[in-house]
N, C-alpha and C positions, 0 to 999 in steps of 0.2 A: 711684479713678482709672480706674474702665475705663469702657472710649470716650474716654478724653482722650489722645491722644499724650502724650509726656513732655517733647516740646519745647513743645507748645503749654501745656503746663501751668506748666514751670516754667525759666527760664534762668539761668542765674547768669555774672557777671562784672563783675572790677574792684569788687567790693561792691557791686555791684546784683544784685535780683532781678525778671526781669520774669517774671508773670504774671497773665495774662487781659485784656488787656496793661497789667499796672500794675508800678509801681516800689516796693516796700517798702521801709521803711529795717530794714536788717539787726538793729538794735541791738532793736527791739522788734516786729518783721514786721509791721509796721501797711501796708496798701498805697495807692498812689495812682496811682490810676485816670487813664491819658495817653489812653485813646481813648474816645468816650464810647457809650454804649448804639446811637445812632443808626448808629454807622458799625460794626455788627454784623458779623461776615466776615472780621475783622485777626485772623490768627493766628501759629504758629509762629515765636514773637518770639527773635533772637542780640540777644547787646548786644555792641559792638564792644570789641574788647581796650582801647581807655581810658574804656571806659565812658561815654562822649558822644553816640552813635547806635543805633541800634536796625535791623535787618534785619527785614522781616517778609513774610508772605504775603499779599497780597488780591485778590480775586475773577480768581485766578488767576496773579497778578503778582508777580514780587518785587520789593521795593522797601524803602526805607530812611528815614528818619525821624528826628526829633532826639531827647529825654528827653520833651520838652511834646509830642511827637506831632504837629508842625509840618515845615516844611522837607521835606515828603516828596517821595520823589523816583523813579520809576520805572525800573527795572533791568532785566529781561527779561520777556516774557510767557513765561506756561507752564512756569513753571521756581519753586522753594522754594530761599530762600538755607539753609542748613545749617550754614555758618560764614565766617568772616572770616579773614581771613590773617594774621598777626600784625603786616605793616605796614598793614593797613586800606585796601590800595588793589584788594584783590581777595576774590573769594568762593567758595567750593563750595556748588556750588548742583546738584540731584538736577530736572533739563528732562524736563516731559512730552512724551511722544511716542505719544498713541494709546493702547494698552494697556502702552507700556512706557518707564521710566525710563534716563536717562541720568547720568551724574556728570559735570560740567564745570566748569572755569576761568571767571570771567568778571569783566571787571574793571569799572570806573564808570562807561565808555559803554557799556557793554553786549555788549563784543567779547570774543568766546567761542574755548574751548579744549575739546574733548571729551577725557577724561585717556585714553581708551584706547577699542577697538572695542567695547566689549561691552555688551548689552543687556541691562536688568534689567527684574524684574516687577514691585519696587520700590526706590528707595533711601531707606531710612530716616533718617540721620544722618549725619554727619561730625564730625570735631574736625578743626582744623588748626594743627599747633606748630614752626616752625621747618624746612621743608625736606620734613615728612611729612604727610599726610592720612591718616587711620585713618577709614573710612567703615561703614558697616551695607550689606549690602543684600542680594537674592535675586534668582540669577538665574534667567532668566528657562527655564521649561521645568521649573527643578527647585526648584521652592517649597517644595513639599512634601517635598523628601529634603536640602536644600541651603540655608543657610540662613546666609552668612558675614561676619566680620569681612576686609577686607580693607587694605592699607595703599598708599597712593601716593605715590613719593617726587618730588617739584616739580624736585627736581635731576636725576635722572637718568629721568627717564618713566616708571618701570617701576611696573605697578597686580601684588603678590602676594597669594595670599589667605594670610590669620592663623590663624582659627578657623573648621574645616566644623562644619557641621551644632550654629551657635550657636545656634538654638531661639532665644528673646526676648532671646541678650546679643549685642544686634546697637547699643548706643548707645555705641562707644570713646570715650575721654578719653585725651588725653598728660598724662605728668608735662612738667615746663617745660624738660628739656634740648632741645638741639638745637644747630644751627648755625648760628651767623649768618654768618661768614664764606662758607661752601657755598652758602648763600638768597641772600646777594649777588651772589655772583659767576655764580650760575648756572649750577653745576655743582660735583662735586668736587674739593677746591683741593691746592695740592701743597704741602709743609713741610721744611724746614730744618734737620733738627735730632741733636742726637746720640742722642737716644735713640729710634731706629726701631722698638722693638721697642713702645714704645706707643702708636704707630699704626697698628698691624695690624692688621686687619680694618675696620677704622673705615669705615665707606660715605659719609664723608664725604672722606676724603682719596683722591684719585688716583695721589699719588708720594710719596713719602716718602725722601727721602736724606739721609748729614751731607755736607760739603763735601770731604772725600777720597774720598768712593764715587763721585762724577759730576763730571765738568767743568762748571763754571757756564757756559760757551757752550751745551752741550748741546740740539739742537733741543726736545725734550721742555720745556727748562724757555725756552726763549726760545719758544715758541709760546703762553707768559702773555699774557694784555691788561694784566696790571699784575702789576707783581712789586714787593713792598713789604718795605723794610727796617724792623727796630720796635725799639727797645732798651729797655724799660723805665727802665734804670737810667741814660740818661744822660738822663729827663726828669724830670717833678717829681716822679715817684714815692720818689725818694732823701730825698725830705722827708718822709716817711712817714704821707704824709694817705691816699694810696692803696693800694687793693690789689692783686697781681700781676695780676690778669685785668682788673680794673678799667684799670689802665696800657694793658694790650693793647688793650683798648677803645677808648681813647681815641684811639689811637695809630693806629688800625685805621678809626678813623670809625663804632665797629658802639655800639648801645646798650648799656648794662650793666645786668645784673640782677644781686644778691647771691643768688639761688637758682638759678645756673651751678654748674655742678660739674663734675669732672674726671670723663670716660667712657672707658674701655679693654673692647674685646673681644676677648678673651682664652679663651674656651670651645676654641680650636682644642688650648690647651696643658691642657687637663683628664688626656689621658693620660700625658705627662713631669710631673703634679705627682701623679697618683697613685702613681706607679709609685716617684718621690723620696719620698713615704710609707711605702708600702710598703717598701722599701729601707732603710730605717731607721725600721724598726717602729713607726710613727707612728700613732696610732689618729686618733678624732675630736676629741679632747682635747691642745690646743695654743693658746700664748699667743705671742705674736711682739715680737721687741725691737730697737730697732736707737737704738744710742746713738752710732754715729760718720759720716761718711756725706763728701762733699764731694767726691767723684773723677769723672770723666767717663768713659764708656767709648771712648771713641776715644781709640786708644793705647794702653788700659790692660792689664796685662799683671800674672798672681797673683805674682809676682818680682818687681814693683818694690816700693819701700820706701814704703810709706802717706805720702802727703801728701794734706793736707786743701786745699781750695781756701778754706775758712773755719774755722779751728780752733774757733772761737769759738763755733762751735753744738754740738761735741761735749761730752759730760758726759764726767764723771768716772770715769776706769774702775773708782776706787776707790766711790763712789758705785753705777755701773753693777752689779758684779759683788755689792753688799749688795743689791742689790734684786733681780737672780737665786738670789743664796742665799735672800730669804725669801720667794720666790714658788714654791720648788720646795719649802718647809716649807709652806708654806699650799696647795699647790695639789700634793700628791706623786704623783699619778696623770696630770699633765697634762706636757707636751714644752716647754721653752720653745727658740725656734726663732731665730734670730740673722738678721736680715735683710743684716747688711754686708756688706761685701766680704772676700772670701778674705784678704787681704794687712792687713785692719785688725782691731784687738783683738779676741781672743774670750774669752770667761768660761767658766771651768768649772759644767758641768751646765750646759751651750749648747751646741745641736746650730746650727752652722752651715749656709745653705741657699745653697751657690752657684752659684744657679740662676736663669736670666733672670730680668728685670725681670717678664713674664708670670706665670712660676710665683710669685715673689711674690702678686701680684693674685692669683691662683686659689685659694692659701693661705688669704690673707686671707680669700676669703667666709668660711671655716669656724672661722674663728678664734674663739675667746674671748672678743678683747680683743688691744690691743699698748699698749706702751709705748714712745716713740719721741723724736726730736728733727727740729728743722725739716731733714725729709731727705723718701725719696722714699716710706715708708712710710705716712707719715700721708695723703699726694695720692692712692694706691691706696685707703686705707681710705674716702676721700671720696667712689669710685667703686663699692665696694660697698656701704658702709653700714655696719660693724665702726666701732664709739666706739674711742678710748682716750684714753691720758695723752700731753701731747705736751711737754716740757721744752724752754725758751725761752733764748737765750744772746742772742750777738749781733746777731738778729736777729729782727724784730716779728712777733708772731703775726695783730696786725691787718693784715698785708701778706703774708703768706703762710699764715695760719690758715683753721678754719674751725670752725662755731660750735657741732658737734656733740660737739666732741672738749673733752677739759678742759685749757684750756691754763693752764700755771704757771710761773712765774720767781719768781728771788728776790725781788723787787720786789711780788710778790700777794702775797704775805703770808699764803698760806693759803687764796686768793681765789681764785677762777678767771676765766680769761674777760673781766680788768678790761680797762679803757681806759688803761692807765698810759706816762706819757710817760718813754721810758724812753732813757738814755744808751748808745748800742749802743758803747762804749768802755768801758763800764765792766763790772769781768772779774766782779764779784758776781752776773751778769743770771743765769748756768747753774747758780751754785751753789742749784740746788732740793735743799732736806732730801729725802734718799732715802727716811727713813719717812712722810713728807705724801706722796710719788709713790706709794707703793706704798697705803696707805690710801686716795689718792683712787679705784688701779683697782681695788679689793677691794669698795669701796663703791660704786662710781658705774659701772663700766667691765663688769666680767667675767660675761660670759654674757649682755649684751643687745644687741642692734639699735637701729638708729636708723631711723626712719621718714624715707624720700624726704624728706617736705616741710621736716624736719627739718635737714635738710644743706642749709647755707648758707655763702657766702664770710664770713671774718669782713669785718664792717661797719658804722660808728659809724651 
């Protein structure tokens, strides 16, 4: 590969590969040639996010083109598209100017955005995923000492650098999170909700309150251009063909991907969850359990008498407390740590943790493994990456699951993960055998990771 760029070599997207500029089929790499020998010159090929168009470079030009290397169409002189925008109606594209490069916006007629002042000696690449542009480049004076990953957020203007003096890892890629909500609206959006504390830090949200902390006249929230009511549960999602983010999707008018996942930043609470370690002699070795769950925190007060909002998801304390006793027999050097609420069951040899919703999250990276019910443990575990076991009651794990974790009800049989149409009135859905829960996280669960791409919404 040297002398070859790495774009010009090779692209991938949507299960295409272009290069030189040909289309491969994936399944045996055989490639097929869209530009032919004569029009020599067609380089550094994007395929667009549905894979139906093709960006490329020619004799100075960017421009665009369909699979058969027709329909081409001319986009800017002096300027290399880099990427595409996830709605395909825009590009990053790295504009020649003399001896030095620029990063800019530019959309289908050709009307341009420079992301920021500054001048480079070159820009090498881009990725762009939802809200962010993560680009290559060097600037300009300091090639030779400087050498950076940087990131551009489309919402809010701001170009930071990522990595100094990256040497050759100047070509970033996103994983698929993001925002679509924030990309729509064009700019940081504001949320509704009781639980504030897991939208903190989030660069996508600008306000965050429940409905006792601000008056709903409040100029802040009446200076929206659209302020949208969403219910899930009173559309068809109660039919159970949907899934929770899916519902908001639809509800929302935004696409839906099943490789969304729930994102919390949470690094600010790194030292109230060491120190809660520490404090109770808690090493690196710890397993997380949370078998009851259904309270709101607004309102909620460690003196009121536990009420469940859904009883029907919690397990058995008698069930519960057998599979604490044989996880501190099989695992005696490790903490098993109690995710619920101060006011709801505890099991002996459980150290309860009641501690924000954040220190939860920041636990979890380090964790083991959990073993949980559809509560708020397992939608944290999604956000880092920690598997576990998630025990099913009254309600569908294809609606509030996800496909990493091993999910079981009475109804699998032993099974995980199935598509089982299942009666959310019938009181057998929780009764999981305590010893299938605990063999499946002995076997399948404790001490591994799941890989990003891995974490998916569940999805038929």
């Amino acid at each position: 590969m040297q002398g070859i760029s790495r774009r010009e070599f090779l692209a991938y997207s949507a299960g295409l590969a272009i290069g030189a500029i040909g289309v491969p089929a994936m399944a045996n790499f055989e490639s097929t040639k869209i530009i032919s020998a004569k029009d020599f010159g067609y380089r550094y090929p994007v395929v667009s996010p549905d894979g139906k168009s093709i960006a490329c470079y020619y004799n100075r030009n960017a421009m665009i083109m369909d699979l058969k290397g027709q329909n081409r169409k001319n986009i800017l002189e002096h300027g290399i598209i880099l990427a595409w925008s996830p709605d395909q109606e825009r590009f990053a594209l790295a504009k020649f100017g003399g001896q030095v490069d620029t990063l800019e916006i530019v959309d289908m007629k050709g009307n341009r955005k420079q992301v920021d002042e500054t001048t480079y000696l070159a820009v090498h690449s881009a990725f762009w995923s939802k809200g962010m542009i993560a680009f290559g480049a060097e600037e300009l004076y300091k090639a030779f000492e400087k050498s950076n990953i940087y990131t551009y957020n489309t919402i809010d203007h701001k170009v930071e650098p990522l990595i100094n003096y990256a040497g050759e890892h100047n070509y970033p890629a996103y994983s698929p999170d993001g925002g679509k909500l924030a990309e729509r609206a064009g700019g940081p959006v504001q949320i509704v909700t009781p639980y504030i504390d897991v939208f903190r830090d989030n660069p996508l949200v600008k306000m965050c309150y429940d409905e006792s902390s601000i008056p709903m006249d409040d100029p802040r929230i009446l200076e929206s251009d659209n302020i949208h009511y969403s219910e899930p549960y009173k559309s068809n999602f109660v039919k159970g063909d949907w899934h929770l983010v899916q519902a908001y999707c639809k509800l929302h008018g935004v696409e839906y991907d099943p490789s969304m996942r729930p994102k919390m930043y949470t690094d600010w609470a790194k030292a109230d969850t060491t120190k809660w370690l520490t404090d109770n002699n808690i090493g690196d070795n710890y397993i997380m359990i949370q078998f009851t769950g259904g309270q709101t925190p607004i309102g909620w007060n460690q003196n009121n008498q536990y009420v469940s909002s859904n009883a029907g998801r919690n397990y058995h304390p008698y069930f519960a407390q057998g599979i604490v006793n044989a996880l501190k027999e099989r695992y005696p050097n490790h903490t098993i740590i109690d995710a619920s609420m101060p006011n709801e069951p505890g099991y002996n040899g459980a150290i309860k943790c009641a501690m924000s919703f954040t220190v939860l999250h920041e636990l979890l990276k380090k964790a083991k493994g959990f073993i949980g019910i559809d509560s708020c443990l397992q939608h944290f575990a999604a956000s880092v990456g920690t598997p576990g076991v998630v025990i099913w009651g009254n309600t569908r794990w294809t609606q509030f699951g996800y496909m990493q974790n091993y999910n079981m009800s009475f109804h699998d049989k032993r099974k995980y993960n199935t598509y089982y149409k299942m009666d959310i009135s019938d009181p057998r859905n929780i009764m999981v055998d305590a010893n299938d829960v605990l063999n499946t996280y002995i076997d399948k669960v404790h001490g591994k990771k799941v890989k990003d791409e891995d974490i998916r919404l569940a999805h038929k």
